[in-house]
C-alpha positions as CSV (number, residue, x, y, z in Angstrom):
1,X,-1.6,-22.3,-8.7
2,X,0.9,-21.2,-6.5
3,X,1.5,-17.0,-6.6
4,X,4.5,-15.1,-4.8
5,X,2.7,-12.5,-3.0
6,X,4.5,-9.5,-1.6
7,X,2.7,-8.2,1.4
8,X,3.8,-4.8,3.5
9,X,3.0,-3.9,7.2
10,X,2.3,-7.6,7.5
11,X,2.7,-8.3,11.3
12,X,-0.3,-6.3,12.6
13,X,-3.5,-5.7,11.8
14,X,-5.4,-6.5,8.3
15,X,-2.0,-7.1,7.0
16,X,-1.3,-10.0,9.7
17,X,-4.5,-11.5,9.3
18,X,-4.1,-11.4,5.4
19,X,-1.1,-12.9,5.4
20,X,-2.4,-15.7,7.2
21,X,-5.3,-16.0,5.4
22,X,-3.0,-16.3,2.2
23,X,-1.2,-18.8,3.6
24,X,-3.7,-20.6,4.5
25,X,-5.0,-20.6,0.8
26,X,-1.1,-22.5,0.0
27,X,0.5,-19.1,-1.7
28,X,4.0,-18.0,-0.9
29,X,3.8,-14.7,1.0
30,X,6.8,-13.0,1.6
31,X,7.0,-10.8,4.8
32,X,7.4,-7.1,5.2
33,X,7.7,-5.5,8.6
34,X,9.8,-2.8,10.8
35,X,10.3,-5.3,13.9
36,X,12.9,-8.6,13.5
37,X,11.5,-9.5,16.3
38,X,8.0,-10.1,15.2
39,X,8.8,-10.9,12.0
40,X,10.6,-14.0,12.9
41,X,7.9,-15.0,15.1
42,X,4.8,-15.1,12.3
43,X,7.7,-16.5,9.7
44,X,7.9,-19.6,12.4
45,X,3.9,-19.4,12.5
46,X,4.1,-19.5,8.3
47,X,6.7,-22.4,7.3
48,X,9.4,-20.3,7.4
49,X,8.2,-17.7,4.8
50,X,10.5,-15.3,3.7
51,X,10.9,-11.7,5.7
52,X,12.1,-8.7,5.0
53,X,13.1,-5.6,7.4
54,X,12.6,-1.8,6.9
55,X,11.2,1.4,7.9
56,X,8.7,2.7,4.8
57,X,9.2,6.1,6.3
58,X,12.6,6.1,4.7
59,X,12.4,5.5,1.1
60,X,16.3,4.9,1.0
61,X,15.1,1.9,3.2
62,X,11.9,1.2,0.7
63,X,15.0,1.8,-2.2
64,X,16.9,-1.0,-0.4
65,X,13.7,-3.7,0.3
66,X,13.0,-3.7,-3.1
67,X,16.4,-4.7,-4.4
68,X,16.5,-7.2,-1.8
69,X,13.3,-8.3,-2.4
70,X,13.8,-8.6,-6.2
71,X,17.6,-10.6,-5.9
72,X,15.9,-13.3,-3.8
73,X,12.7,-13.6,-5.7
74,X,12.7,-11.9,-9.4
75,X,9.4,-13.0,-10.3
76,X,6.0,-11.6,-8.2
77,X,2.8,-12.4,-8.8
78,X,1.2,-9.7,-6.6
79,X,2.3,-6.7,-4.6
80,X,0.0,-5.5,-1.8
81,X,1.1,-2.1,-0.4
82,X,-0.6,-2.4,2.8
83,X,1.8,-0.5,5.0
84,X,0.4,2.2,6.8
85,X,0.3,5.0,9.4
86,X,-2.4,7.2,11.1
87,X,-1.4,9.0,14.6
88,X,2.9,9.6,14.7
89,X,5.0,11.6,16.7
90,X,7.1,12.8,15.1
91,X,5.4,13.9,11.8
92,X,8.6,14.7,10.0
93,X,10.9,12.0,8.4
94,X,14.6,12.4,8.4
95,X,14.2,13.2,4.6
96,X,12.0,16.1,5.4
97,X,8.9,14.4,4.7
98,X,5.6,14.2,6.1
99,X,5.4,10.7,7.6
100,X,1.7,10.4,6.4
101,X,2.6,11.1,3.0
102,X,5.8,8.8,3.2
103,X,4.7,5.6,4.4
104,X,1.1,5.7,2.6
105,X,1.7,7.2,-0.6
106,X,5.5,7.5,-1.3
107,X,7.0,4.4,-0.4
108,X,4.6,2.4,-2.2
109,X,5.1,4.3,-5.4
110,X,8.6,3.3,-4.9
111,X,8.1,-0.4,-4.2
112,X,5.6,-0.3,-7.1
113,X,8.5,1.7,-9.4
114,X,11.2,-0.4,-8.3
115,X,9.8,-4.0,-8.7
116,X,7.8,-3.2,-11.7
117,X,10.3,-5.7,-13.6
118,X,9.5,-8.6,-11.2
119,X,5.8,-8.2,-12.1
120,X,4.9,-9.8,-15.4
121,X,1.5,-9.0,-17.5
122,X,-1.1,-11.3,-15.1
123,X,0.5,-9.9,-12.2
124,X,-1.4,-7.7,-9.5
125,X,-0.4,-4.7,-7.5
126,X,-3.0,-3.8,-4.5
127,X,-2.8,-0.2,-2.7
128,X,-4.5,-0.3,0.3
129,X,-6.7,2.7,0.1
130,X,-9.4,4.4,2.8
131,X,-12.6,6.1,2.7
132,X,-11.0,8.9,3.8
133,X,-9.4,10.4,1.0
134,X,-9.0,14.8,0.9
135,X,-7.2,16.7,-1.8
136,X,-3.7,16.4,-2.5
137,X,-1.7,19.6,-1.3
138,X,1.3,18.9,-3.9
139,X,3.5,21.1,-1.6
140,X,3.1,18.7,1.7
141,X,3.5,15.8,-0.5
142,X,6.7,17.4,-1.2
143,X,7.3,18.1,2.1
144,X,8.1,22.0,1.6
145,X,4.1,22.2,3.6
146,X,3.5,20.5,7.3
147,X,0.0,19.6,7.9
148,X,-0.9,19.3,11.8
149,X,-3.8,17.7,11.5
150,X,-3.5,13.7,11.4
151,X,-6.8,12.8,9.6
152,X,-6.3,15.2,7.0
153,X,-2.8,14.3,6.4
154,X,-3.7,10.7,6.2
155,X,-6.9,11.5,3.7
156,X,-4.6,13.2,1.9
157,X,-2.2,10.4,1.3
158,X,-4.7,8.1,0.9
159,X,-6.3,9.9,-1.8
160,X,-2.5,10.3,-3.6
161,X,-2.1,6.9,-3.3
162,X,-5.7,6.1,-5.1
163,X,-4.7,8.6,-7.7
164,X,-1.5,6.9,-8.8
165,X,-2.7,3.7,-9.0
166,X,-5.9,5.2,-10.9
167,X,-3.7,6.8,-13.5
168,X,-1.0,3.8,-13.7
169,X,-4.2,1.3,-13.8
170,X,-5.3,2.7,-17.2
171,X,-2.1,3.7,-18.4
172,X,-1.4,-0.3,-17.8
173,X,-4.6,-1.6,-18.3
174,X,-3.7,-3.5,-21.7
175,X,-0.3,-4.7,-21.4
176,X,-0.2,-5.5,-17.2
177,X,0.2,-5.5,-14.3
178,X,-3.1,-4.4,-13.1
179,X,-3.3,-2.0,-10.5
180,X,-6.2,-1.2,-8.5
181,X,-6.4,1.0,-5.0
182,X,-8.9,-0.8,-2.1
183,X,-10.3,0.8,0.9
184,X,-10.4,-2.4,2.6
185,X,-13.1,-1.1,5.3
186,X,-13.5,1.2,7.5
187,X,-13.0,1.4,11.2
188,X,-11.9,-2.0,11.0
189,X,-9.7,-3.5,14.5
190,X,-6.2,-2.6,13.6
191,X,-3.7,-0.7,15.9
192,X,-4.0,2.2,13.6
193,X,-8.0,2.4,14.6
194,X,-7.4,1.9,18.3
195,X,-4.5,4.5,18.4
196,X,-6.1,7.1,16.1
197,X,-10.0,7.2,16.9
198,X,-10.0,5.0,20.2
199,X,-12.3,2.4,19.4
200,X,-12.0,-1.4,18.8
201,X,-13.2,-1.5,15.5
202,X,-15.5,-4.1,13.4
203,X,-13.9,-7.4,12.3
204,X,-10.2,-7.5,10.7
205,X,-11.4,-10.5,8.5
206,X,-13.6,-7.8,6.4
207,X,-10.3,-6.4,5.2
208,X,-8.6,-9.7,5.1
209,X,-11.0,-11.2,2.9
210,X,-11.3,-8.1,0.4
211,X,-7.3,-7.9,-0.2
212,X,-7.0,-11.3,-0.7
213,X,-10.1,-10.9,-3.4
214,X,-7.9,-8.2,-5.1
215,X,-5.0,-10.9,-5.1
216,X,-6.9,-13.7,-6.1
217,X,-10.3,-13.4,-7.6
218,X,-10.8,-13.1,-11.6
219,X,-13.3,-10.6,-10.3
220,X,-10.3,-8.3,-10.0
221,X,-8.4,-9.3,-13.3
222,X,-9.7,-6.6,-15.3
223,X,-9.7,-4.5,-12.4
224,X,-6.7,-1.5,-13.3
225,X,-7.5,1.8,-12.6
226,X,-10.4,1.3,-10.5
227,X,-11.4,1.9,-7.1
228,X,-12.9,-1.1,-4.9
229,X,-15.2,0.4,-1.6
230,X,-15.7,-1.8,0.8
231,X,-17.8,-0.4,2.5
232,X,-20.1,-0.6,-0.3
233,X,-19.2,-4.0,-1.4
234,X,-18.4,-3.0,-5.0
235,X,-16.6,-0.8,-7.3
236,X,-17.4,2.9,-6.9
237,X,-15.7,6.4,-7.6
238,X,-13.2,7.5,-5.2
239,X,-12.6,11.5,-4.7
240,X,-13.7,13.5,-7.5
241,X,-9.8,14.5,-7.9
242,X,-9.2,10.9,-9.0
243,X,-11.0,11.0,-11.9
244,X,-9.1,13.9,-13.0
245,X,-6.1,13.0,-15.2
246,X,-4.4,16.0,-14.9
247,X,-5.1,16.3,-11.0
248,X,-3.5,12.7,-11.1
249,X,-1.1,13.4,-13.4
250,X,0.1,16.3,-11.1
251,X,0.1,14.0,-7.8
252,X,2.1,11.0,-9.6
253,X,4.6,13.6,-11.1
254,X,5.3,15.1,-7.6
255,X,5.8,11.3,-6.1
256,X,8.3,11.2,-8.8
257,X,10.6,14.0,-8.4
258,X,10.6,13.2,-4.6
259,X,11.2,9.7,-4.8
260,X,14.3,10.7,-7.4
261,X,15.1,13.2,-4.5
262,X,15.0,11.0,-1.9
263,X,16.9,7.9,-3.2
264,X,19.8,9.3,-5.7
């Protein structure tokens, strides 16, 4: 069957070669990038497939993809938050956010938030998670803290993004959709790699392959609330914080009050 898949940062890096891949396997994937210009180009590449523009550092901009993504297509059968950022200059958002925080861990909750209507009970949601993953300073998540240092920003997001979708997995776990956060591999060859640790990285198809599992595969129907490592090839404990409910409980409540802050 068919699915509408909704898939951000989709014009570089595991999210290009996913969206390929999921084309390939005859599903609708609707685009989400920050460049027109490439956009356009891998729509012509797809059949056409649907795009849509905007900056996930801005959650008024993630506020505004998701109503445009839910007028033109009200019913999704998977959301894959794959947008991400390492290494940026500058680290602040015009919001006052930290840019780390932002794109990896606020404007998904948002797009998750926002288009929770379009997703019905057999319908997926797939955060893109890392191996890196540090406690959550609530107060840089806010954006009241800066953090200088760029891996411990983006563990830090990374880990806020696992516990949300940890804490929203089980919360939904009967009723749907199922949510699940993926470290899709680490080190793999993305921009984000070659710009953040200098090196080339191991094969994007790894994290290609495991998304599109996530999607896809009955493996992952039952899946909400867990944590799929890749780099282990199975389902593992993230961070010790994420199996805290009230740690998690904290982390989704902050998201919460910022994105109301940030979009009212």
């Amino acid at each position: 069957m068919t699915k509408t898949i909704l898939l951000t940062g989709a014009t570089d890096g595991i999210g290009l070669a996913t969206a390929k891949k999921l084309h390939g396997l005859g599903h609708k994937v609707l685009l989400h990038g920050r460049s027109v210009a490439k956009l356009q180009a891998l729509s012509a590449e797809l059949d056409g497939a649907d795009y849509f523009v905007a900056d996930m550092s801005s959650l008024r901009e993630v506020a505004g993809l998701a109503k445009a993504v839910a007028a033109a297509h009200p019913a999704l059968d998977v959301l894959i938050n794959n947008a991400g950022v390492f290494r940026v200059s500058p680290t602040r958002t015009a919001e006052g956010l930290d840019v780390r925080f932002a794109v990896n861990t606020l404007a998904p909750y948002l797009l998750m938030q926002r288009l929770w209507p379009c997703l019905a009970r057999h319908s997926r949601v797939v955060n893109v998670s890392s191996a890196a993953q540090a406690s959550v300073d609530l107060a840089a998540l806010h954006g009241t803290r800066c953090l200088s240092e760029d891996f411990q920003a983006y563990a830090q997001s990374k880990l806020a993004l696992t516990q949300i979708s940890r804490l929203l997995g089980q919360r939904y776990a009967a009723t749907g959709p199922m949510v699940v956060a993926v470290n899709p591999g680490s080190l793999l060859a993305s921009k984000m790699v070659r710009e953040g640790f200098g090196l080339a990285g191991n094969d994007i198809g790894i994290g290609a392959e495991i998304l599109c599992r996530a999607a896809l595969d009955d493996a992952f129907a039952a899946a909400g609330g867990q944590y799929f490592d890749n780099d282990a090839g199975r389902f593992a404990d993230p961070h010790a914080d994420a199996l805290q409910e009230a740690t998690c409980t904290a982390v989704l409540q902050a998201a919460e009050q910022v994105v109301q802050r940030c979009t009212e």
